[in-house]
N, C-alpha and C positions, 0 to 999 in steps of 0.2 A: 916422424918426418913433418907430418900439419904441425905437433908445436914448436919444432926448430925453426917453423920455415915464417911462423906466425911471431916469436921472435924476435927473427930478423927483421921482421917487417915492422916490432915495434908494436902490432895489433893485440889490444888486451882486452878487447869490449869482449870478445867470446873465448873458447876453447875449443881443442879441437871436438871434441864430443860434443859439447854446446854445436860443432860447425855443422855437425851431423844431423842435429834435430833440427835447427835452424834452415837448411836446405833441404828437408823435405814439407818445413811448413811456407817457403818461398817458393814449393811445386804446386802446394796447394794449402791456402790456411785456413785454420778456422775447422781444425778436424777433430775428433774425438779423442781421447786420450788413450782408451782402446788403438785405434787405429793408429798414432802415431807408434806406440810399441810394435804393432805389428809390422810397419815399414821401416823400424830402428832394429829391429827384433830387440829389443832391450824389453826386461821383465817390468811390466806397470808398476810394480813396488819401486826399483833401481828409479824408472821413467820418474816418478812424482818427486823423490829429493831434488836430481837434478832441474824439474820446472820449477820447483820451491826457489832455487838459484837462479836460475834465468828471471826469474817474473822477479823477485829483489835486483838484480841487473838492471830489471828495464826492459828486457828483451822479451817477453811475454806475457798476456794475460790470459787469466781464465774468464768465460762467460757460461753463462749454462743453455746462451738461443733462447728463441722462441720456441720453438717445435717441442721439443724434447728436453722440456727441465730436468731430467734425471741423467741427461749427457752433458759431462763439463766439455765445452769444445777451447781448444789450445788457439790463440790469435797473435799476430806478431805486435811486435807496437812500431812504431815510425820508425823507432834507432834502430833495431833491428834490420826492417826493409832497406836502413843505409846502408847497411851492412856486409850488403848481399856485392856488391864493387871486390869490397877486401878478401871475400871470400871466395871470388870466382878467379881471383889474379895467384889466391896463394896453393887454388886448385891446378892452375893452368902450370904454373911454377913446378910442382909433384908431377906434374904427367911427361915434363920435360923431362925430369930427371930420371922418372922410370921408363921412359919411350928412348933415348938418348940410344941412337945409333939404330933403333929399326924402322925399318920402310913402313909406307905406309899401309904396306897389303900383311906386312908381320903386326901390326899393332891390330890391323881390325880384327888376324886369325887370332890372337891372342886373346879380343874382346867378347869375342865369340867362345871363345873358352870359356872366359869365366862368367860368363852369361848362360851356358851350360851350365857349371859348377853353382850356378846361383839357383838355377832353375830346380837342379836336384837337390840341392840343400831345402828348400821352397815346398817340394811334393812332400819332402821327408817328415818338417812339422805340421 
């Protein structure tokens, strides 16, 4: 659905996976690459091709900090941080489509679900 709805919209600077890693480094950037797998759950081996691609994009670099030169930390770059517009309109776009016809006390028990569902999947690894 993100890359029909992306698209539509004619948005090519990312993917939807790219939108994935992208939005959790516009929660917080500048993290370890460790750490991004662990909020992507995607395996650091899978994680490091796809940043090989992002960082050729344009869309991020590596630095190793100050602190801890033996952490590659993941940063955005400027085109990126533009980015974060197309990406919230063609999330808002998905949430219509999947909320389409429930109230709003059905969407937040539904969210609460899978915020359950996340939570147990979460203790399990």
């Amino acid at each position: 659905m993100f890359e029909h709805i992306l698209s539509e919209k004619n948005i090519d600077a990312f993917n939807g996976s790219q939108g994935s890693l992208l939005y959790i480094l516009w929660q917080e950037d500048g993290i370890p690459i460790r750490e991004l797998s662990r909020r992507s759950g995607l395996a650091v081996t899978s994680l490091t091709g796809m940043l090989d691609r992002m960082e050729a994009a344009g869309l991020i670099y590596r630095d190793r900090g100050d602190k801890d030169r033996r952490k590659v930390l993941i940063f955005l770059t400027d085109n990126a941080r533009s980015l974060e517009k197309d990406y919230n309109e063609v999330t808002e776009e998905i949430e219509n489509i999947y909320y389409k016809g429930f109230s709003e006390e059905e969407i937040d028990q539904c969210e609460k679900y899978l915020q359950r569902i996340f939570h147990n999947v979460e203790e399990r690894l």
